[in-house]
C-alpha positions in Angstrom: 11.1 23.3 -24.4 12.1 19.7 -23.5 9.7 16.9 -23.7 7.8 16.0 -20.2 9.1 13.1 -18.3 5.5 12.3 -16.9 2.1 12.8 -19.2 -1.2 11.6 -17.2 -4.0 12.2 -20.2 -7.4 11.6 -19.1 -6.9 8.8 -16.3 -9.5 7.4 -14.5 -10.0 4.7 -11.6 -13.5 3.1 -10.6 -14.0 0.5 -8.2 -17.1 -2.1 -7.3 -18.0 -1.6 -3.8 -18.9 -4.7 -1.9 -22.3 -5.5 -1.3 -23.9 -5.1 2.5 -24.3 -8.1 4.6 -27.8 -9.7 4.7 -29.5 -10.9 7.7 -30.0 -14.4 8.7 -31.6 -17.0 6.2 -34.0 -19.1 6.9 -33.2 -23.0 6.0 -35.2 -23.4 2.9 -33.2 -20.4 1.7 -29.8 -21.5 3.1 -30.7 -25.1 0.9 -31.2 -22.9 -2.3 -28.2 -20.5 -2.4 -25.9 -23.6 -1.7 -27.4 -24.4 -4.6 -27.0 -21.4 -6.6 -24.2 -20.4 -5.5 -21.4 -21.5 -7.9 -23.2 -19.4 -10.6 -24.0 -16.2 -8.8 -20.3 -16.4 -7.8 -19.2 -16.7 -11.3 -21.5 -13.4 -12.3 -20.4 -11.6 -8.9 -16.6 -12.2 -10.2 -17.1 -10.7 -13.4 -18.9 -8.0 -12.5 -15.8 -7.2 -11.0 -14.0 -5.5 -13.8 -17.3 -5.5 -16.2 -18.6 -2.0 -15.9 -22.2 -1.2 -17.6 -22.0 1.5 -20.0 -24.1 4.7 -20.0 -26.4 5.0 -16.4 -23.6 4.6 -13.3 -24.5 1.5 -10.9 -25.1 2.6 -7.8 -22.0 0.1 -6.4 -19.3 1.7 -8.8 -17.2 4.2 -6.8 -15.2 7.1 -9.7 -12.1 7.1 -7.3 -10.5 9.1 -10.0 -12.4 10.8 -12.8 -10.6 12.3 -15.8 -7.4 13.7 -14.8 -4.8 14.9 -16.9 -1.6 17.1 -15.8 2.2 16.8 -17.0 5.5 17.2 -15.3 8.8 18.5 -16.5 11.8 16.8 -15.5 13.3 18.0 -12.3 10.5 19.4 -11.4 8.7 19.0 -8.0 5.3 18.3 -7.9 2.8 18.3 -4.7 0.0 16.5 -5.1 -2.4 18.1 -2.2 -6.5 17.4 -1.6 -8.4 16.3 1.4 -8.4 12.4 2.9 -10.2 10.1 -0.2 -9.9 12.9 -2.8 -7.8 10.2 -4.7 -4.2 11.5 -4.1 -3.0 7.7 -3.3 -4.9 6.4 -6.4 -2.4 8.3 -8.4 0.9 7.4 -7.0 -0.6 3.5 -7.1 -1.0 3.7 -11.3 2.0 5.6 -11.5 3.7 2.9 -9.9 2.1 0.2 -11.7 0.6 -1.6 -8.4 -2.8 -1.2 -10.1 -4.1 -0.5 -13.2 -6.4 2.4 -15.0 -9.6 2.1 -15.4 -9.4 4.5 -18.4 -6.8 6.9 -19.9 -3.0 6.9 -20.4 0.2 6.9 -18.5 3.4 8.3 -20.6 6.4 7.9 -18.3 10.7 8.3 -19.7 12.7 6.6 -17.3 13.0 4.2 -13.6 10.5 4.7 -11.3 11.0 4.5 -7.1 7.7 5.0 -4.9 7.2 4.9 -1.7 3.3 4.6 -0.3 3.3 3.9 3.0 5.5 1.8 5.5 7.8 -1.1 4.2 6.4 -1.1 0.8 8.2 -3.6 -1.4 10.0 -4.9 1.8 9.9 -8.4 2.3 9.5 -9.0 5.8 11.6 -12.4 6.3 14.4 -10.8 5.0 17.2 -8.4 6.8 17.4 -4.4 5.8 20.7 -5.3 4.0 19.1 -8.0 2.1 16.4 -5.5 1.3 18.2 -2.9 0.0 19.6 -5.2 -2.9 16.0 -6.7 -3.7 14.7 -3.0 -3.7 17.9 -2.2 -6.2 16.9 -5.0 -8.5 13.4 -4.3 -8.1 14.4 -0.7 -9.5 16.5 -2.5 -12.4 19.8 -1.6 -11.1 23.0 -3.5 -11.4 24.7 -5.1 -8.0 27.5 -2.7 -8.9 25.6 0.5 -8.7 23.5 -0.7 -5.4 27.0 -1.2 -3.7 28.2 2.2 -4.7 25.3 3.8 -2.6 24.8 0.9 -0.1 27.4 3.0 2.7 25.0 6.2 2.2 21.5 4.2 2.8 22.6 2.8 5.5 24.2 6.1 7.0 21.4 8.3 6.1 18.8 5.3 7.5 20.8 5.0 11.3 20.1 1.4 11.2 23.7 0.5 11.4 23.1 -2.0 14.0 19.9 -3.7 13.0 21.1 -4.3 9.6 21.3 -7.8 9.5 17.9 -8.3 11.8 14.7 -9.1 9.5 12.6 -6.4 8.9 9.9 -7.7 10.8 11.6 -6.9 13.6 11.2 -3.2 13.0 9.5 -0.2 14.1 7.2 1.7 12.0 10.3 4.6 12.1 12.8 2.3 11.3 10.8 0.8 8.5 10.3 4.1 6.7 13.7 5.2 7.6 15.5 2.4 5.6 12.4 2.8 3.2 12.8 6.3 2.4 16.6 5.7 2.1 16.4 3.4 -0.3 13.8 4.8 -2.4 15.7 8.1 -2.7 19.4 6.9 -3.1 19.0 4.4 -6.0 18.6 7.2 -8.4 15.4 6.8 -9.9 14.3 9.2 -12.7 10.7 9.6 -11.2 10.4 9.4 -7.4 7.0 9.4 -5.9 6.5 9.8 -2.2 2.8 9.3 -0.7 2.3 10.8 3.2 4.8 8.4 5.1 7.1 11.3 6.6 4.5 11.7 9.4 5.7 8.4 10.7 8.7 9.6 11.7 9.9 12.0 14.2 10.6 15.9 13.6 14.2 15.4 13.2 13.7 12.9 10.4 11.2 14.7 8.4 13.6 17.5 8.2 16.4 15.0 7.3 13.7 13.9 4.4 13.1 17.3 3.3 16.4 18.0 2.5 16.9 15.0 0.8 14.4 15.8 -1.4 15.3 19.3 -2.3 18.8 17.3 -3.1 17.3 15.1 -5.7 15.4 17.7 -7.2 18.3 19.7 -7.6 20.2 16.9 -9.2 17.7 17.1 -11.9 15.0 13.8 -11.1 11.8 14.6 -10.6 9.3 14.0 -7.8 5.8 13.6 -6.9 5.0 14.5 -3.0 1.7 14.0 -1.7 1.4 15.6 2.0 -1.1 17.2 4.2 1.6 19.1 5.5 1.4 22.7 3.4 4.5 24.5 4.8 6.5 21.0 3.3 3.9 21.8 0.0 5.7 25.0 0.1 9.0 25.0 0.5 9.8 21.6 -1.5 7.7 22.2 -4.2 7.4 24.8 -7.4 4.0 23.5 -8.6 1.2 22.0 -6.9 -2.4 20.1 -8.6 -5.4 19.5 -6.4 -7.7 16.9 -6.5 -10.9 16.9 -4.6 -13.5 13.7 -5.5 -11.3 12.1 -7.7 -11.0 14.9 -10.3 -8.3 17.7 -10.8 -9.5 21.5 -8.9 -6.3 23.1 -10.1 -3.2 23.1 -11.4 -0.3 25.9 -11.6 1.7 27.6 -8.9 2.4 26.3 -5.6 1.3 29.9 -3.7 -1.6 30.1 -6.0 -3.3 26.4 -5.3 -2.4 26.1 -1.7 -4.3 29.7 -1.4 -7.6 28.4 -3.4 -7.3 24.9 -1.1 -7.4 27.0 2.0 -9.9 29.3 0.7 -12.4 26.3 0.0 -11.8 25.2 3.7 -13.3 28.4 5.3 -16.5 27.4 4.6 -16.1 23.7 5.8 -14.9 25.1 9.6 -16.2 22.4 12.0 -17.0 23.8 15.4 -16.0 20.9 17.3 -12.3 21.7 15.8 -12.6 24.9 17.5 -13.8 23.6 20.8 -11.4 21.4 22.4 -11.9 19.7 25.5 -9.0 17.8 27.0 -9.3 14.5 28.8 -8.0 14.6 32.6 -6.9 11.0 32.4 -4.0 12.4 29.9 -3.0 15.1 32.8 -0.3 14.0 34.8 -0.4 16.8 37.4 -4.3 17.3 38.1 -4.3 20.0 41.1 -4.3 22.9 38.4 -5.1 22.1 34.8 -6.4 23.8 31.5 -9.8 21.7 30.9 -11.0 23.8 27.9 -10.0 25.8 25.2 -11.9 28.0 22.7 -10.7 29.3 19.2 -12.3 32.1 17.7 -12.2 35.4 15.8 -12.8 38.9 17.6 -16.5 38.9 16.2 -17.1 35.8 18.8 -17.4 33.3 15.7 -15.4 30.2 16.1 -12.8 29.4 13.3 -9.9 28.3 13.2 -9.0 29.9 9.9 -7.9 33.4 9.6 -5.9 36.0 7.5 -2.5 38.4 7.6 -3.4 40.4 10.5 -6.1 39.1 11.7 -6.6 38.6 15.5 -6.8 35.1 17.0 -9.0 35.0 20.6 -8.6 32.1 22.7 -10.9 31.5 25.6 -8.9 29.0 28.3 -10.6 27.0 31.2 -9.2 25.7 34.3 -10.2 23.1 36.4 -8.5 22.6 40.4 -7.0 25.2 43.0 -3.6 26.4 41.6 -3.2 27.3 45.5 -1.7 30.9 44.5 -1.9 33.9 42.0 -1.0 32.1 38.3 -0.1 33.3 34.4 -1.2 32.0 31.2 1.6 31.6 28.3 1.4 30.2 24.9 3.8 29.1 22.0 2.9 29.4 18.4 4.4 27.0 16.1 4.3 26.0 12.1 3.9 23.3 10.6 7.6 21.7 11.0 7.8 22.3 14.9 9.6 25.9 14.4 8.9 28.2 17.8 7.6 31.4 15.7 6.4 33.1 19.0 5.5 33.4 22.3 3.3 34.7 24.7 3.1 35.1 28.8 0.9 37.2 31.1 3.5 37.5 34.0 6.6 38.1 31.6 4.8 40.7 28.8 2.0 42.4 31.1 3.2 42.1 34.3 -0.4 40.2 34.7 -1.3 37.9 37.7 -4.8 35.9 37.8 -6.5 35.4 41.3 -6.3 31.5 42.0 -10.2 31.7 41.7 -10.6 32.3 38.1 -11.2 29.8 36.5 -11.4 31.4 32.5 -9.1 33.5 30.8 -9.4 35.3 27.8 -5.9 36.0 25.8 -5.7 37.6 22.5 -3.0 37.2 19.8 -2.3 39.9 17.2 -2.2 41.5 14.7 -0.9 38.3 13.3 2.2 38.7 10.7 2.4 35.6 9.6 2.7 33.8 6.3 -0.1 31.4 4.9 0.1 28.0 6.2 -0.7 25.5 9.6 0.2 26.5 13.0 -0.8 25.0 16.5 -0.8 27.0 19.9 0.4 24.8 23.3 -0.3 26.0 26.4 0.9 26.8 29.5 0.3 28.1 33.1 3.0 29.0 35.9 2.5 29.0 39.7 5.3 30.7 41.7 7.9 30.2 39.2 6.7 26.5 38.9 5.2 25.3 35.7 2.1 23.4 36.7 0.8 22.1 33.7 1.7 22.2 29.8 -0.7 21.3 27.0 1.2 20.5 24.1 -0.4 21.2 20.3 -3.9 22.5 22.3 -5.2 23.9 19.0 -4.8 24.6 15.5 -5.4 27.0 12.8 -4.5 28.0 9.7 -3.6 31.8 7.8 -4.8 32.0 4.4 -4.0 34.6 1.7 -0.6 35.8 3.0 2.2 35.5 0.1 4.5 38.7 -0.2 5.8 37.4 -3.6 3.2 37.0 -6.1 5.7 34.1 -7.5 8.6 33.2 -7.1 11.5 35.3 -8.6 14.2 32.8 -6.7 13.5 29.3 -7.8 16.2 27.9 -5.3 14.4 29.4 -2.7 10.8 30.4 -3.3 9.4 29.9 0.7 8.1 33.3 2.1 9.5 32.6 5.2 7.0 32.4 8.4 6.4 36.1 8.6 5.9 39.6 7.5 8.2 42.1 9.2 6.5 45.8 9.2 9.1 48.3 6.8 9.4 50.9 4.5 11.6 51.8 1.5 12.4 55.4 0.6 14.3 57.4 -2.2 16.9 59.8 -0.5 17.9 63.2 -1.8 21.3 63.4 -3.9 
């Protein structure tokens, strides 16, 4: 077995939190610090990076506490864990921008990150100009930045801002020449923190792929995202990290599935009641106000299982003026229509224009672990009076038809488990 291109033994990350703000001095006391001051500065800088051994100080914050994990090159690693677990922290040492408190880094070969929007762009200078200072950055020769200059700038679709500074730029734009950049250089190592949610659908999809490409071509990447169903079908292994130290490590099925599991019992019931604001309605004469996630026990959650049935309790505010129908579109995590739902069309079902709540039920649900969000709608004579896009969220847990994955090119699950049989027939 070949040597790992990445060895993270034991690393570790504190920080000094700063002190709370005091109240007002009095003048006698104002006269004495100005007086002090120049020392207790000098003590407050190098305490610092001087950290008391054995009892912790209550101002030291462990932002990453032991963590040790390899990766094989060409292999695809997801880095997942809640907001603050220390996912960023990672990618940061990795990428030299700060240094371990403790441990060791072992990396063979160039490095490309990208952290969040515009990192290592320099603002004052155009995108084309930024693509060779990214290059050298990276330690590549002019020659071999002009070889892949044509595809950055295709795949970015920034032909005609690229000779306009940077500054200039959108947040999309910014991540699309970013991400460009980062991924056509031909690092060894890529690292790629949670900037796809800045652009739109189309892009991340374009990103995705992109990916998958460089993984194939044998470099290796580290992909931190909150989004699972990109977890999934980008990546072959996964680590978890939860308070700065490492939960689990091994497949990518195996820790999404003990992530999700620890979630069910942090359900927030405010995430299953949503109340929408009427100042975001454009047409207010007939409106859902309110809806309600739960399971068919009455508890809210927004967490279920294969099978399970998802109730959702819909309120309506204003005079719809005639008989209307509920429907409702079910979609994953990258924006795919997985299915749909209408009173009028399915059930031949009208609601008098006084009711004002409505009950639907969704179910058995066949569908494969990961996020999905529900939008709404309601029709009035053929006429759709109001739409309420992404109205809520949940998440199926425990739903992998392959224990692992026999198909490493393609080791997704798909988005859902179609009811058949196999039989042997008679010679």
């Amino acid at each position: 077995m070949s040597e790992p291109i990445l060895k993270v033994n034991n690393l570790s990350k504190r920080y000094r939190l700063g002190a709370a703000e005091k109240g007002y001095k009095t003048f006698r006391e104002a006269v004495v610090e100005g007086i002090t001051a120049p020392i207790k500065n000098w003590g407050k800088l190098r305490r610092l990076t001087n950290f008391q051994n054995g009892n912790e100080e209550e101002d030291v914050l462990w932002a990453l506490k032991d963590v040790s994990f390899e990766v094989a090159e060409g292999e695809v690693l997801g880095i997942i864990g809640r907001n603050g677990a220390g996912k960023s922290t990672i990618l940061k040492i990795l990428s030299r921008i700060t240094e371990p408190s403790a441990g060791l880094v072992e990396m063979h070969g160039r490095v490309s990150s990208l952290l969040e929007v515009g990192t290592g762009f320099h603002p004052e200078l155009t995108g084309r100009e930024n693509i060779f200072l990214n290059g050298a950055i990276l330690g590549m020769r002019k020659r071999e930045i002009e070889r892949k200059f044509d595809e950055i700038v295709a795949f970015s679709e920034i032909e005609k801002f690229l000779d306009t500074p940077v500054k200039r730029y959108s947040s999309g734009m910014y991540v699309r020449l970013a991400f460009a950049v980062a991924a056509h250089l031909e690092p060894e190592i890529l690292l790629i923190d949670e900037v796809l949610a800045v652009g739109d659908i189309a892009f991340q999809k374009k990103c995705l792929g992109k990916m998958g490409e460089v993984a194939h071509e044998g470099r290796t990447v580290l992909f931190i995202s909150h989004n699972m169903g990109a977890i999934r079908s980008l990546c072959s292994r996964a680590i978890w990290i939860s308070g700065g130290k490492l939960v689990k490590n091994g497949g990518v099925d195996e820790v999404i599935r003990g992530y999700e599991e620890q979630q069910l019992g942090n359900v927030d019931d405010l995430s299953c009641v949503l109340n929408r604001n009427p100042l975001q309605i454009e047409n207010q004469s007939f409106y859902f106000s309110r809806v309600m996630i739960s399971d068919t026990e009455n508890n809210n959650t927004n967490l279920f299982k294969y099978d399970d049935r998802i109730v959702l309790v819909c309120d309506f505010n204003g005079d719809p003026g005639d008989s209307f129908s509920p429907e409702f579109r079910i979609y994953n995590e990258t924006h795919q229509l997985i299915a749909t739902g209408a009173s009028a069309a399915f059930h031949s079902k009208y609601f008098d224009r006084k009711v004002r709540q409505v009950k639907i039920v969704i179910g058995p649900l066949p569908l494969t672990s990961g996020k999905y969000h529900i939008s709404l709608s309601v029709m009035v004579n053929y006429d759709r009076r109001d739409t309420w896009e992404n109205a809520v969220c949940f998440t199926i847990s425990e739903c992998q038809p392959f224990a692992r994955s026999w198909n490493i090119e393609s080791h997704t699950d798909g988005v859902c488990v179609i009811k058949h049989t196999f039989s042997e027939l008679a010679n």
